[in-house]
N, C-alpha and C positions, 0 to 999 in steps of 0.2 A: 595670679592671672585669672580673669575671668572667662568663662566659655558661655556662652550664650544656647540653651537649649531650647526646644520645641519640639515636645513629642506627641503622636499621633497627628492623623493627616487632620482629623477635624478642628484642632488646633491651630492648624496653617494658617487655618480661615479666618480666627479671632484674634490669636495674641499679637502683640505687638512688638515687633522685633528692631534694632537700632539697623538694621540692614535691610530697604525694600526692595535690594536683589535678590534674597533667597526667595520672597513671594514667588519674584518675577519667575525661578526656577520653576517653585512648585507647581505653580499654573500653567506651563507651559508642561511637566513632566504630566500632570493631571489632564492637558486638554489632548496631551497622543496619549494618554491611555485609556482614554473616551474615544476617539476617533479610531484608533488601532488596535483594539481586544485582540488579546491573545486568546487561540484557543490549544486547549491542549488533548492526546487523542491516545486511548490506549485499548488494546484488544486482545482478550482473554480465549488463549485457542485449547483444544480439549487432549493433547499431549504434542511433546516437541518435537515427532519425524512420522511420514507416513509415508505410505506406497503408492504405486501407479495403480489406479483404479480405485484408492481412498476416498474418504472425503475430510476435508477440512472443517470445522464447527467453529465457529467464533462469538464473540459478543464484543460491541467496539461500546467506547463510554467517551463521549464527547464534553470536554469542562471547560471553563475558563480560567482563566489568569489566578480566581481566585476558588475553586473545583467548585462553584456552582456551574450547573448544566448551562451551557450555550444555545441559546434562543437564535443563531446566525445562521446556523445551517442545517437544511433540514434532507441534503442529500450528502452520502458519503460515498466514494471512491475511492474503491478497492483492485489494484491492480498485481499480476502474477508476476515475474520480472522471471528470465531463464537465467544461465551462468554467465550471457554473453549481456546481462545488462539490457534485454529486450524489452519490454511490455509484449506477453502472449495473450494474455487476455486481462480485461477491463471489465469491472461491473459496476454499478452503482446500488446502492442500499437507503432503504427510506429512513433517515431519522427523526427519533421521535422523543421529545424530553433531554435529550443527549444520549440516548442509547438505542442500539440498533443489534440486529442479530444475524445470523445468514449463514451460512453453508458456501464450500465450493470446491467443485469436483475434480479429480484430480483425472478423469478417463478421458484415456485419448494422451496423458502426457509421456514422457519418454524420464530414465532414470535422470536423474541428476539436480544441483541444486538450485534451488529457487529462493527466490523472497517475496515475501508478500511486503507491498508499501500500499500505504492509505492516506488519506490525507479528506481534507474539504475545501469546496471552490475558495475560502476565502482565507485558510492558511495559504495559499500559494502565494500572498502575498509579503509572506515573512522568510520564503525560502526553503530548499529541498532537505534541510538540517532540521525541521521542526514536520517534517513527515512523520508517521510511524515505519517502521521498515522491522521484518523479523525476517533471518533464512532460515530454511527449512533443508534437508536433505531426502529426496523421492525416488525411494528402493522397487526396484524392481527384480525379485530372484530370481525367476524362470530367464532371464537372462544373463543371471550371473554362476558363474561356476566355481568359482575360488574366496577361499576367506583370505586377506594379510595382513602380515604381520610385519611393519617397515618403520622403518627409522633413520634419518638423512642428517647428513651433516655436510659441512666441507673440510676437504682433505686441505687446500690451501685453498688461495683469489678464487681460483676458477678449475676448482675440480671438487666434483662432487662424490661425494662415497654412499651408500646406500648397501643398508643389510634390512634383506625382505625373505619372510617366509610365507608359502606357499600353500596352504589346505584345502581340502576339500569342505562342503558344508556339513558335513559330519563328521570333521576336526578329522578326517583321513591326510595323512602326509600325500605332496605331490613329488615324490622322490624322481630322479636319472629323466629328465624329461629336460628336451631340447627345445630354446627358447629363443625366441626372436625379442630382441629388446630396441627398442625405439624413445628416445627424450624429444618431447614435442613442446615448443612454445606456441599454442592455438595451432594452428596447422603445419606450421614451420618444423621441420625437421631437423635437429639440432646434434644429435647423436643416434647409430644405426650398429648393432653390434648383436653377436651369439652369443650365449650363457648356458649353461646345463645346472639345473635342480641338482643337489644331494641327494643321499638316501631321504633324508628329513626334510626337504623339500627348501630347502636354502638356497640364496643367493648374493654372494656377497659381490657388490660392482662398483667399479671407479669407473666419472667419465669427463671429459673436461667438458667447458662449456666455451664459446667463443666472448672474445672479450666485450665487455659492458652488456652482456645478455642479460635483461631482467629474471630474476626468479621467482615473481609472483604467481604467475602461473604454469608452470612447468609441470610437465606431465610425463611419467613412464608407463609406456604401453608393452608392458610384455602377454606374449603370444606364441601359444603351444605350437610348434614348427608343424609337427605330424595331424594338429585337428588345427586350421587357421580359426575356427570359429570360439575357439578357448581362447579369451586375450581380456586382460584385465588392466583398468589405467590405474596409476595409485598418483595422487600428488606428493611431489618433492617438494615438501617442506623442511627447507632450509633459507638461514638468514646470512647475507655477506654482510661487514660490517657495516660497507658502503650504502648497502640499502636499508639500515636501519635508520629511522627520522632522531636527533634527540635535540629535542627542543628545551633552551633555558629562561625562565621566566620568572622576571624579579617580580616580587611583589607590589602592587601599585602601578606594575608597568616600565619602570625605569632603573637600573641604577644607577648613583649620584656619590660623587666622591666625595669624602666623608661621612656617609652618611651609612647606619649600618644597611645591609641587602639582605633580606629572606625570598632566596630562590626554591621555586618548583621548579621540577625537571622532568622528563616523561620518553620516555625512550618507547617507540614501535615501529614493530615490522612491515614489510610491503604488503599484508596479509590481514592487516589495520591491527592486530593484535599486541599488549604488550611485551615487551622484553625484558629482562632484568639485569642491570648493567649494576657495576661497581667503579671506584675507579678514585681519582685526586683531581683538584683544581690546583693548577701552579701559576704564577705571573711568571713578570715578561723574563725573568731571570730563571727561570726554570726550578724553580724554589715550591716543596710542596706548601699549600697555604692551609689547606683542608682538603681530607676526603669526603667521600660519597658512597651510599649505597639505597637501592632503590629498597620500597618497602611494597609494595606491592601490582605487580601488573606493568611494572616498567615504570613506577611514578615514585616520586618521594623529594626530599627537601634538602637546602644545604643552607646554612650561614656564611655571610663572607662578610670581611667591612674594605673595600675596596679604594685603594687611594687612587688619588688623582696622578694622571697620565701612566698609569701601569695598564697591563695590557692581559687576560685571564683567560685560560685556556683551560679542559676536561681532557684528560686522559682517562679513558673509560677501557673497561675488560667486559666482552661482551661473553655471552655462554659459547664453548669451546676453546676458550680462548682466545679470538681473536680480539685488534682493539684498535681503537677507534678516537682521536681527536677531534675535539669539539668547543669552536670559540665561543667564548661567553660573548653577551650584548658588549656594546660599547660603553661606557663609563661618561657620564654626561660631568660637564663642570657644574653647571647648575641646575636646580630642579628639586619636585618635593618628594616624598614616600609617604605612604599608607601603611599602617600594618595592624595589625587585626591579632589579636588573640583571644581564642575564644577555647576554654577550657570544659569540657560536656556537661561536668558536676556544677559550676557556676552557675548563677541563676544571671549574670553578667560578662558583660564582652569589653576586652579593654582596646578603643581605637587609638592606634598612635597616631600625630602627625608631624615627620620631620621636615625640614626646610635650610638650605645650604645656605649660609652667613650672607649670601649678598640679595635674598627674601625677604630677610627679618624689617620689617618696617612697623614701627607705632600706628597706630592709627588703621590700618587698615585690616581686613580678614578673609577668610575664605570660607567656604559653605560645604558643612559634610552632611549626602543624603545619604540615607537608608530604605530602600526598599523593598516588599516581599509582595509576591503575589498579586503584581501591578496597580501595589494600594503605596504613596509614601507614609512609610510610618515613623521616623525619625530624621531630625532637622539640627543642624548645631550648625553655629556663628563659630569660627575659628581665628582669634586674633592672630596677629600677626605680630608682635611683640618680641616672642623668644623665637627661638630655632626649634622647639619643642611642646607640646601641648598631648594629651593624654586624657580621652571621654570614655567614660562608664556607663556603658549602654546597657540599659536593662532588657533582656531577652523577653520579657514580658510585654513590648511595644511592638512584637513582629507574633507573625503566626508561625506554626511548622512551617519547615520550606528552605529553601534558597534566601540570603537576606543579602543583596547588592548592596556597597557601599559604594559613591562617588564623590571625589574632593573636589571643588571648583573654584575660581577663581572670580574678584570680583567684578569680572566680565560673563561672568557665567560662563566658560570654560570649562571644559571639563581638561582634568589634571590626572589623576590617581583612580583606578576603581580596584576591590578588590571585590567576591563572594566570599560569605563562610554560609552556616549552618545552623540553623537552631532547633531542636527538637525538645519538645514538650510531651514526647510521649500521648498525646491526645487522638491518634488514630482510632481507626471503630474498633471496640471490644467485641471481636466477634465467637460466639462459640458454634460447633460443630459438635455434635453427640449423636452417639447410638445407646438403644436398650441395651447392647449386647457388645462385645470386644471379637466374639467367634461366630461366626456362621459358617450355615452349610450351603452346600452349592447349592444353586438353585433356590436358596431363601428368599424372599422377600424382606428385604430391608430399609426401616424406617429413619430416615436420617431428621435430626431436631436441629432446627439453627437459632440463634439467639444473638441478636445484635443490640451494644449497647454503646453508649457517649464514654468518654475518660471520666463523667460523671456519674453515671451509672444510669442511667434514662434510656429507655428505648426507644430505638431508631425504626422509623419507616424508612426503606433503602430497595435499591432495586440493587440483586446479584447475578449471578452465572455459578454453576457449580459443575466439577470434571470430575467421574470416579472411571482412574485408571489402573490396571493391571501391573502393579511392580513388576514381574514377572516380564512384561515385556516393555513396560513403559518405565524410563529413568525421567524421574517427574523435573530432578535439577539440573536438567541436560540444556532447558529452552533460553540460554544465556542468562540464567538465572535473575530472569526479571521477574515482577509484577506491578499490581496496579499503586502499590505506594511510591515503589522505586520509580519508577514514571512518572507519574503526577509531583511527586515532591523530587524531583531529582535531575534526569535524564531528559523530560522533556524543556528544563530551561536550559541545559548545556546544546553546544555545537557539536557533530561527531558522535563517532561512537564511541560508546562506555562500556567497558567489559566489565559482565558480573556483577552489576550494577548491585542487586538484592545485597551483597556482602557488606553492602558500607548501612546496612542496618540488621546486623545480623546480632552485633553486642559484641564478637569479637573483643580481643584488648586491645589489637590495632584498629580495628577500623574505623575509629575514630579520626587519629592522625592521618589513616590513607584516605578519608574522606576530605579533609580537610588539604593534601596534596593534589586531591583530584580537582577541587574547586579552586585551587591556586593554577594551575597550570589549564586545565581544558575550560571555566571559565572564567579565564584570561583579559578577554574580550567583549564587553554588555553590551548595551544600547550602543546606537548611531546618534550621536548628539546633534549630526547636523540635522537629522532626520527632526529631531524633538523640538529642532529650535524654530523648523518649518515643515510642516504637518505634511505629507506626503499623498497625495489622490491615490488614492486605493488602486492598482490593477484590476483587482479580481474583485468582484461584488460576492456580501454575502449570498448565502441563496434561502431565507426566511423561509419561501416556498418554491414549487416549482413553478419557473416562469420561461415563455420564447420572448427573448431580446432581440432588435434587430433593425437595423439602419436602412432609410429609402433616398437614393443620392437620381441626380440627372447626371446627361449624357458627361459630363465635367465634374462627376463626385462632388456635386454641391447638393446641400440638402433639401429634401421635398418635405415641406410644410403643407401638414393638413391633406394628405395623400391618404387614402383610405388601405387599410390591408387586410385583403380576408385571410383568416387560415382555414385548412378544409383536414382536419384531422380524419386517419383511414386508420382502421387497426381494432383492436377490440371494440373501442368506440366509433362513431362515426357523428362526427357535429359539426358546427361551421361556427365562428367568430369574427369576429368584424371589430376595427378599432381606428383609430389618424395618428401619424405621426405626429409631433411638438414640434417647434421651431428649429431645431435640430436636426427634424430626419427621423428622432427615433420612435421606435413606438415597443410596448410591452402585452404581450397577451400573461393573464394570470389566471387561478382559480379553476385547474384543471383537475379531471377526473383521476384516480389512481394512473400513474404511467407505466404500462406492461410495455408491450412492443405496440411500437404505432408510427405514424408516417405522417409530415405537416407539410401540406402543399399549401405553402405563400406566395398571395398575388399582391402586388399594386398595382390600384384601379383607380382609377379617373372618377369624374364626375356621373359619368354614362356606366359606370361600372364596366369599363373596359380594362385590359391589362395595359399598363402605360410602358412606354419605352426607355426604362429606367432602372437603374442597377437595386437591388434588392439586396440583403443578408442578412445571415441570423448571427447571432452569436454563440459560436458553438464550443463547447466547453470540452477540447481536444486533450489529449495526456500530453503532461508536461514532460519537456525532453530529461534523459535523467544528464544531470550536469555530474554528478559522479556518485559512486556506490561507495557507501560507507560500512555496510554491514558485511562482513568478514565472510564470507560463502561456507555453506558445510560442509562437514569431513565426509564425505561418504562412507554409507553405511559398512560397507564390507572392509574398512582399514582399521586396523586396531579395534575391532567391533567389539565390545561389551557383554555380559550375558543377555540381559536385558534383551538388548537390539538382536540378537541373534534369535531369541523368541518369537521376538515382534515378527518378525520376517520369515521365520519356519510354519509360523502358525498363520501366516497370511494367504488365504487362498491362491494366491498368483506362484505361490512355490509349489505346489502340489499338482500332480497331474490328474489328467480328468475320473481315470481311475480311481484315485484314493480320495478326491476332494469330496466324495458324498461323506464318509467319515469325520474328516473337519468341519463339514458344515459351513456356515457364509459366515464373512467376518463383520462383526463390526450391524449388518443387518441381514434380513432374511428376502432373499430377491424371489418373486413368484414366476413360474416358468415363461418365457419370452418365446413365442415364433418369430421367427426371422423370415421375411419373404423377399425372395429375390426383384426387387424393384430399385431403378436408381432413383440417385437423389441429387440434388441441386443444393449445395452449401449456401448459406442467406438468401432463400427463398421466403415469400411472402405470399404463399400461395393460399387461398384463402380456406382451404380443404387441410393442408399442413402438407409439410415439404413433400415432394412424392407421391401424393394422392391426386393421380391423373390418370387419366386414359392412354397420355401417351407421356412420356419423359425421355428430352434429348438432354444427356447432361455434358459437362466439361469435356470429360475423356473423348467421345462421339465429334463433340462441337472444334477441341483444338486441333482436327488435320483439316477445316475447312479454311482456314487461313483467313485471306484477307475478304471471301467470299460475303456479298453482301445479305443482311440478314432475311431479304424478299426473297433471295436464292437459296439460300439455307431453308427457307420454310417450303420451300416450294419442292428442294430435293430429301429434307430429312424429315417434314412430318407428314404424315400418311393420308389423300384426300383434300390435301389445301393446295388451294386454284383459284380462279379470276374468275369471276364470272356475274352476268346481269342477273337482276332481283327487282320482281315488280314490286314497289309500295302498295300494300291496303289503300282499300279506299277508292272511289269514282266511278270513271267508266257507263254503264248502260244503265239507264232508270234515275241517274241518282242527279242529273243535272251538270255533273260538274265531271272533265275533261280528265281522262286518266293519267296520270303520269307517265312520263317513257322509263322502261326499265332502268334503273341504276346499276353501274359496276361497284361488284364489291369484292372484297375479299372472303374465299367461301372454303367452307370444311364440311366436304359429300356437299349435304343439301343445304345447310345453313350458313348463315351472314356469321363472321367472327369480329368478336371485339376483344383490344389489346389491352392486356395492363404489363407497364412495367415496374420492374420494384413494389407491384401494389401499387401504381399510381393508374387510374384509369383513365386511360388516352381520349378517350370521347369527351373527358372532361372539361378538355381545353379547346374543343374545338367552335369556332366563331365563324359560323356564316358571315362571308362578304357582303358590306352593305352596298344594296344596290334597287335600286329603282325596275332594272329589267326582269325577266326572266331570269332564272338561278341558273348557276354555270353548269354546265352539266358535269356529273361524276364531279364534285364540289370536295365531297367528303373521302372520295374511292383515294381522288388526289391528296389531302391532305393527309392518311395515313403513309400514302406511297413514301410522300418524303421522309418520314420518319424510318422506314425499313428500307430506306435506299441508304439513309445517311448513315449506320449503324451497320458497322462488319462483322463477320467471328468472331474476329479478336477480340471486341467490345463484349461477346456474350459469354456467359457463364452457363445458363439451362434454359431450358424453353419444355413449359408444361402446358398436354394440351388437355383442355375441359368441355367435353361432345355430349355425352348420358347426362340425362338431369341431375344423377344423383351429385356428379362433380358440378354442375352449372348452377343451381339452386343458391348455394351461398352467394356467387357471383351477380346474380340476378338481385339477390336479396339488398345486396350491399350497393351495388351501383344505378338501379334501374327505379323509376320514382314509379308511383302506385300505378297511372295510368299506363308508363311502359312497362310495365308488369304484365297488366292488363293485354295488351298486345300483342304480349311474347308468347301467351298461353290463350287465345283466341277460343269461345266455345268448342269444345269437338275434336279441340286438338290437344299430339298429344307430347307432350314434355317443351324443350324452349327452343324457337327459333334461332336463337343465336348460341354459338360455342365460342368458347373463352382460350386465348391464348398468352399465359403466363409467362413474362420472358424475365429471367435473374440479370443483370450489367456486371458488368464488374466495376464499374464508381457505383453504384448505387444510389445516383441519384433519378432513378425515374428516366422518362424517357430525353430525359436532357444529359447529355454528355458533361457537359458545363450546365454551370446558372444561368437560364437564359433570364433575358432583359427582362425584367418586373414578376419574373416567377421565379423561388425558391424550394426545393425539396430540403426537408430537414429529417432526416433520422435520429433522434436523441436516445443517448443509450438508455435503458429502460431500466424499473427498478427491478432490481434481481428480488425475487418473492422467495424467503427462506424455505426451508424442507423442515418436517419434521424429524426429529433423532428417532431411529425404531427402536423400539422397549419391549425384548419378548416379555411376555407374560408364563408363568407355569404357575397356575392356580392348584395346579393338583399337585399333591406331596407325592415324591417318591414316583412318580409316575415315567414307565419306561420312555428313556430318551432315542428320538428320530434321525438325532442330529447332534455332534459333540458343540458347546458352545466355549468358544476360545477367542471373543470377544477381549481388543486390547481396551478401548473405552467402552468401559462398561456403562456408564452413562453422562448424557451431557444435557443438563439443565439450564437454559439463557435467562430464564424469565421468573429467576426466585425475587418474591417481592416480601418481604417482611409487615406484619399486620402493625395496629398502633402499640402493641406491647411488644416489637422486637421479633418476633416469633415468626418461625414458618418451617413447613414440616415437606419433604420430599423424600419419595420411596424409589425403590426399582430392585430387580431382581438380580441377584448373582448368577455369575457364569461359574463352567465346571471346575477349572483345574483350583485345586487347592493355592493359594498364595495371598500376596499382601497388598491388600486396595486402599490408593491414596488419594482419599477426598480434598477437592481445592477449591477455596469459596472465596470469591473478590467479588465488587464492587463499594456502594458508597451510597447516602444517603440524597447525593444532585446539591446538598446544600453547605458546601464545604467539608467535609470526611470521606474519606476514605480505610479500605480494612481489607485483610487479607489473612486467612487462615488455609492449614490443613488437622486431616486426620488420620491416620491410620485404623483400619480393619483388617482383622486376619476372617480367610475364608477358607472352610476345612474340605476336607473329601467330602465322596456322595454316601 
C-alpha cells in the first residue's frame, strides 16, 4: 500500500500530490495562521509567596507561535485578582521587543490569596485559557497568631473529620483553651459548635455538612472564646467522590467497535488539583475487562478493544476509600482512530490509522497533518484501501514543542486529532558560575553567565535573574513552572497543568505522564470551523499606543469626515486633530510616553463647533473572568514549612516597633517619612498632587451632605466662596471706549475661581452665544451655575481648594494662554487673580456625569513606570553593622542581556544570616530558544 508523503510546509507549495485537497487544507490552515498569530506570554517573578507590604518583581517575555518576539503588542496587562475572583487592581506595562519588566506593590493589601493574570489586547481573542495566571499567597503576621497543623478527610457522604493542631509562632503549644468553632461556605454558615485544645494543643472534630454542599471552599474559623480576637481560618480540604471530575478520553477522539481504544483519563478535584484514583473497567455484564491506575497527578492510560453494542463502565477507589463510578464514552458503530506512538529515544514517531470495514474504500483517502508551532510541518495522503495504514514520521520535520496531528476527510473534515511531543534537547545551554562555592556575609559577589545554542555558538539573549534566600524562600514551591515549561508546553494546553516543570525533569516516568497529559488535557485543538472561515478579529493588536473611536448622529449612523480634536491634560499637554472615514471611525497615534493623562474628545463641525452627536472611544476595559482555573494558595500559616516560617519571622510586619530597628527593613532600605496630618482625595488629579491645597474637603466630610447640591456644598464647606460682581479690566475714563458693567462671578475672599473637574478645565468648554446684540449679561456666571447645580454629593468624592500662588502657579501654567497669564499678574500686582477649585466625581469622567453629545473624556490606564530593585552596597570589609540585613530576595536582575560571545557578568552583595542562595536565570534569545537554569551558593557567617 502506498502512502503519499509531503514533508515540510515549504514543500506544500511545490510538490505535487495525486489529492488537490490536502493543498486546499494547507492553505486554508496557513491563511489562520497568518491572520490569527498566536501569541504566547510568560513571567518570571523573584520568589513564590510574599507579604502585605512586599513587592512583587517580574519580567514578562512575550513570543509567538514560533518563540520569536511578537511585534503585536506593545502594551501589557497586568491585573491582581483577590480569593473572590475580583480584579483589585489593573496596570498596564510598556512592551518592548517582547519583553517588559515592572514591579507591584502589595501595601494597602489584606492577608490572603491572590493571582496575578496577564494577558495582551490581542490574545483576548483566543480566550481566558491562553492568559498567564500565577497564585500567590499574601502573609500577613502581626495579624496572625497561631501556626496549624490540619488534615481533613471524610468520615462518610457528608461528614467531615478534621485533626488540627494549634501553636504558637514560636512552636509554643496552645493547650486547655476554649474554642469557638464555626464551618463557613463564603459567608454561609454551615456548622457552629465548642471544642477545648489538649494539653498539646489538639483538636480532634466531626461535623456533618448539609446535603449537596459544595466543598471547594469551606472554611473553619476557630476562635479563642476568652480573647475573640485570636481566630484563625484553616481550609477544609477534602474531596467527596461526587465532586471529583474523571474524564475518559480515547484517543483520536472516538471509540469505534472493533477497533483497538488507547484511553487517557484524568481525575481532579473541585480545587482544580489532581487526584489519584485506581480502579477496573467492566462491560455491560459486570465482567472485569481491565484495570487502572493513575501515574501521576490523577492522569494516566488504559487499553481496551471494545465490542460493538456492549456498554463500559470505571469502577474507581479514590484516596480514603471511598469510590466512584464512572461511564466510559459511548461506542460508535462506525468511525476512524488515530494513534500515535512515540517513544523518547526514537528519532521516529509511528502514526496509526484505523478505519471500521464499512470506510475501506479503493480509490479514495484521507489527509494526516502535523503541526508544531503554528508552522505545518508534515503532510501524508492516507489511502483508503485497507482497514489499516501505519506512517513513520521522522521527528526531525517538527521543532521542540507540542506536534498536533489531524486526520481529515476528503471533504476536509476534520475526523481524528491527537498531540504528542518531540524533544530534541536544543534548549539554550545556559551556564551560571561564581569564582567561589563559599562566601561571607556581606561579600560582594560576582555571578558569570554563559549562554549557548545545542550547537555550541553563542547566543545574544535578553534574561531576568532571582538570588533568593533558601532559608526563607522554597524556590519549588511557585507550581513548579518556568519559561521552558510554558512556552513549549502549558501555553498551548487549555486549563491548568500541575507541575508542569516535572514532565522535563528526566524523571523515568515522565515521559509516559507527559504523554498522558497531552492525551487527555490536549484533547481538543483548533476550531476547524474557525479555519475553514477566518474569523474578524475582536480585539486589535495594539503595535502602538493608539485612541480608537467612533462619531455616529442623532440614529447612530456614521459621521463621515467629522473632524475630532483631542485635548490631552496630564504630564503633557497638546492638542490633535484628525476626520473620521466613511465609517465614523477615526484614530489618533504617535503619542508621547503614557503616564497619567486625561483625553478630552470633541466632534466639530465645520465652524469648529462641538456638533450634536454621539462620540466614543474605544476603551480597553478588563475582561470579565469567565472562570478561575489556577488553584488558590494554601495559606501560609497551615502545614507551614521551615522555609515559610522564616520568610515571615524575618518579615518586618512580625516584629514590633520596638525590636524592628534590630531587623532592619526587608527586602529594601526605606529613608525616614513625615507623615502630615492633611486629607486626601483618592483619584485626584490635582495638579499640585493629591492633598496639596489650601483647603481639602474629602469623602468622609462630603458623604453626610447627601443629596445637597454641589453650589451648596461649596458655599457651606469651603471657607470664603461666595457670589459676587467683578469688574473687567479695561475702558472707562480717557480710554474712549465704554466700561463694562461688573460681572457675577463665583468668588474665593477677593478673587474669580475657576473649576476643573477630574483635571478637565471647565472654561474649556465654554462657547459664547452667537448673537448680533449686546452679550447676555452674567453669560459665563450662568453657564458654570448649571454645572454646580446639576451635580450633588453623592456625585462628589473631594473638592480641593487652590488660593496662594504657590498651589495656583501650576494651574495657571497649564490652563491659561500667555496673554491670560499676562492679566492674571498685571504689573504691581501681587500673585494670581484667580483661585482654582479641584473637584474629584466619582465616574470620573470630568464634569460630564455621562458622555455628553460630541464630547468624550477618556482616562486610559497608564503605563505603570517600573521601580528599581534597592542593592545595598558595603564597600567596606568588616565594617560595623547599623542594621541586621535579613533580606529574602537578595537580588532581582530583569535586564541581563548577553554580549555577542554569550557572556554577561552581574554582581550584588550578600545578606547576613549564614545559608544557601539559589540563583535562577530564564529567558531566550527572541529568536526561537529558550533556557532555564539554577545555581546554588553557600553563604558563611560574618
Amino acid at each position: 500500500m502506498s502512502i503519499i508523503l509531503l514533508l515540510g510546509l515549504s514543500l506544500f507549495a511545490k510538490a505535487q500530490t495525486p489529492q488537490s485537497g490536502i493543498k486546499d487544507v494547507m492553505a486554508k490552515i496557513d491563511s489562520f495562521n497568518y491572520h490569527m498569530p498566536a501569541e504566547k506570554l510568560y513571567m518570571q517573578f523573584d520568589k513564590p509567596y510574599y507579604a502585605v507590604g512586599d513587592t512583587i518583581w517580574f519580567k514578562a517575555y512575550l513570543l509567538n507561535a514560533n518563540l520569536n518576539y511578537s511585534p503585536l503588542s506593545s502594551r501589557l496587562y497586568v491585573e491582581v485578582l483577590n480569593d473572590s475572583s475580583k480584579v483589585i487592581r489593573r496596570m498596564a506595562f510598556q512592551m518592548g521587543v517582547g519583553i517588559s519588566w515592572g514591579n507591584i506593590s502589595l501595601e494597602g493589601m489584606r492577608e490572603g490569596s491572590i493571582s496575578i493574570r496577564a494577558y495582551t489586547n490581542w490574545q483576548r481573542n483566543f480566550g481566558q485559557d491562553y492568559f498567564f495566571t500565577r497564585a500567590f499567597y499574601i502573609s500577613n503576621p502581626q495579624k496572625q497568631t497561631w501556626l496549624v497543623a490540619a488534615n481533613s478527610q471524610l468520615s462518610d457522604a457528608n461528614n467531615i473529620k478534621m485533626n488540627v493542631k494549634l501553636s504558637s509562632l514560636d512552636n509554643q503549644t496552645t493547650g486547655l483553651k476554649q474554642m469557638q468553632m464555626r464551618v463557613l461556605d463564603g459567608k454561609k454558615v454551615l456548622f457552629k459548635g465548642n471544642a477545648q485544645t489538649t494539653a498539646e494543643g489538639l483538636l480532634d472534630l466531626n461535623f456533618p455538612l448539609p446535603d449537596k454542599t459544595p466543598v471547594k471552599n469551606l472554611v473553619l474559623v476557630a476562635q479563642d472564646k476568652a480573647d475573640p480576637k485570636k481566630q484563625v481560618a484553616i481550609p477544609v480540604n477534602t474531596r467527596r467522590a461526587k465532586d471529583v471530575d474523571v474524564q475518559f478520553m480515547p484517543e483520536g477522539g472516538y471509540m469505534v467497535a472493533g477497533l483497538p481504544a488507547h484511553l487517557g483519563f484524568k481525575a481532579i478535584g473541585d480545587d482544580g488539583k489532581g487526584v489519584n484514583i485506581s480502579g477496573k473497567i467492566v462491560n455491560a455484564a459486570g465482567e472485569e475487562v481491565v484495570t487502572l491506575q493513575s501515574a501521576y497527578k490523577g492522569i494516566g492510560t488504559v487499553d481496551l478493544a471494545p465490542q460493538a453494542g456492549d456498554v463500559y463502565t470505571a469502577k474507581l477507589t479514590l484516596p480514603g476509600g471511598q469510590t466512584k463510578d464512572v461511564p466510559l464514552p459511548a461506542i460508535k458503530p462506525s468511525g476512524t482512530e488515530i494513534r500515535v506512538r512515540n517513544i523518547a529515544t526514537r528519532d521516529s514517531m509511528d502514526v496509526s490509522v484505523f478505519m471500521s470495514a464499512d470506510l475501506v474504500k479503493p480509490g479514495s483517502a484521507y489527509y494526516l497533518v502535523g503541526q508544531a508551532r503554528g508552522v505545518v510541518c508534515f503532510g501524508a495522503s492516507i489511502p483508503t484501501a485497507r482497514a489499516f495504514a501505519t506512517v513513520h514520521v521522522a521527528k526531525s520535520s517538527f521543532p521542540t514543542g507540542i506536534v498536533h496531528f489531524t486526520l481529515l476527510n476528503a471533504q476536509n473534515q476534520p475526523l481524528n486529532e491527537r498531540l504528542t511531543y518531540v524533544d530534541h534537547h536544543d534548549n539554550l545551554k545556559i551556564g551560571v558560575s561564581t569564582a567561589q562555592s563559599t562566601y561571607a556575609a556581606r561579600d560582594s559577589i560576582p555571578v558569570k553567565i554563559s549562554v549557548r545554542d545545542a550547537a555550541g555558538k553563542p547566543i545574544i539573549g535578553s534574561f531576568s535573574l532571582a538570588v533568593t534566600d533558601d532559608t526563607q524562600v522554597k524556590t519549588d514551591s511557585a507550581n513548579n513552572d518556568n519559561i521552558t515549561s510554558r512556552f513549549l508546553l502549558t501555553s498551548d494546553l487549555k486549563g491548568f497543568v500541575e507541575d508542569p516543570a516535572y514532565y522535563f525533569t528526566g524523571d523515568k516516568n515522565a515521559w509516559q505522564a507527559l504523554d498522558a497529559l497531552l492525551l487527555t488535557q490536549g484533547w481538543i485543538g483548533y476550531d476547524w470551523n474557525q479555519i475553514k472561515a477566518i474569523p474578524k478579529p475582536t480585539f486589535q493588536p495594539e503595535y502602538q499606543y493608539t485612541v480608537n473611536g467612533r462619531v455616529g448622529n442623532l440614529l447612530n449612523k456614521p459621521v463621515a469626515n467629522a473632524q475630532v480634536v483631542l485635548l490631552a491634560r496630564g504630564r503633557y499637554n497638546y492638542i490633535k486633530d484628525t476626520l473620521t472615514n466613511a465609517e465614523g471611525r477615526f484614530t489618533f497615534r504617535n503619542f508621547p510616553s503614557i503616564d497619567s493623562v486625561t483625553f478630552v474628545l470633541e466632534a466639530q463641525n465645520k465652524r469648529h463647533k462641538v456638533i450634536n452627536s454621539g462620540i466614543t472611544v474605544d476603551e480597553n476595559l478588563a475582561p470579565d473572568i469567565i472562570k478561575e482555573n489556577t488553584p488558590r494558595a494554601t495559606p501560609w500559616y497551615v502545614n507551614s514549612d521551615a522555609a515559610m516560617l522564616n520568610f515571615v519571622k524575618t518579615n518586618p510586619s512580625y516584629h514590633t516597633e520596638l525590636d524592628k530597628a534590630q531587623y532592619g527593613p526587608q527586602g529594601r532600605l526605606l529613608k525616614t517619612v513625615t507623615i502630615r496630618d492633611r486629607a486626601m482625595v483618592k483619584g485626584s488629579q490635582n495638579l499640585n498632587g493629591a492633598g496639596e491645597a489650601d483647603q481639602v474637603i474629602d469623602e468622609e466630610t462630603i458623604v453626610n451632605a447627601n443629596k445637597m447640591s454641589l453650589a451648596d456644598l461649596l458655599e457651606q464647606k469651603v471657607t470664603g466662596f461666595h457670589t459676587g460682581y467683578l469688574s473687567k479690566p479695561g475702558g472707562g475714563r480717557g480710554s474712549g471706549i465704554p466700561k463694562a458693567p461688573p460681572e457675577l462671578m463665583y468668588m474665593l475672599k477677593d478673587k474669580k475661581v475657576s473649576f476643573s473637574f477630574d483635571g478637565v478645565y471647565l472654561n474649556r468648554f465654554y462657547q459664547p452665544m452667537d448673537t448680533d446684540g449686546p452679550a447676555m449679561p452674567n453669560e459665563f456666571y450662568n453657564y458654570v451655575k448649571q454645572y454646580l447645580d446639576y451635580f450633588t454629593a453623592e456625585d462628589i468624592k473631594g473638592i480641593e481648594v487652590m488660593y496662594t500662588m504657590r498651589r495656583t502657579n501650576n494651574y495657571n501654567t497649564q490652563n491659561l494662554t500667555p496673554e491670560e497669564l499676562m492679566a492674571e499678574s498685571p504689573a504691581g500686582a501681587r500673585g494670581s487673580a484667580t483661585a482654582y477649585i479641584e473637584i474629584t466625581t466619582r465616574a470620573g469622567n470630568g464634569p460630564f456625569t455621562q458622555h455628553a453629545a460630541g464630547i468624550y473624556v477618556y482616562k486610559p490606564l497608564k503605563n505603570t513606570l517600573p521601580a528599581i530593585f534597592y542593592r545595598p552596597r558595603y564597600p567596606v570589609k568588616n565594617a560595623p553593622a547599623k542594621f541586621a540585613d535579613l533580606r529574602s530576595t537578595i537580588h532581582w536582575e530583569p535586564t541581563v542581556v548577553t554580549n555577542k560571545d554569550g557572556e554577561a557578568t552581574v554582581s550584588f552583595y550578600a545578606a547576613d544570616k549564614p545559608a544557601t542562595y539559589t540563583l535562577t536565570l530564564e529567558g531566550g534569545d527572541l529568536k526561537g530558544s529558550v533556557g532555564y537554569q539554577t545555581q546554588k551558593i553557600t553563604i558563611g557567617g560574618k
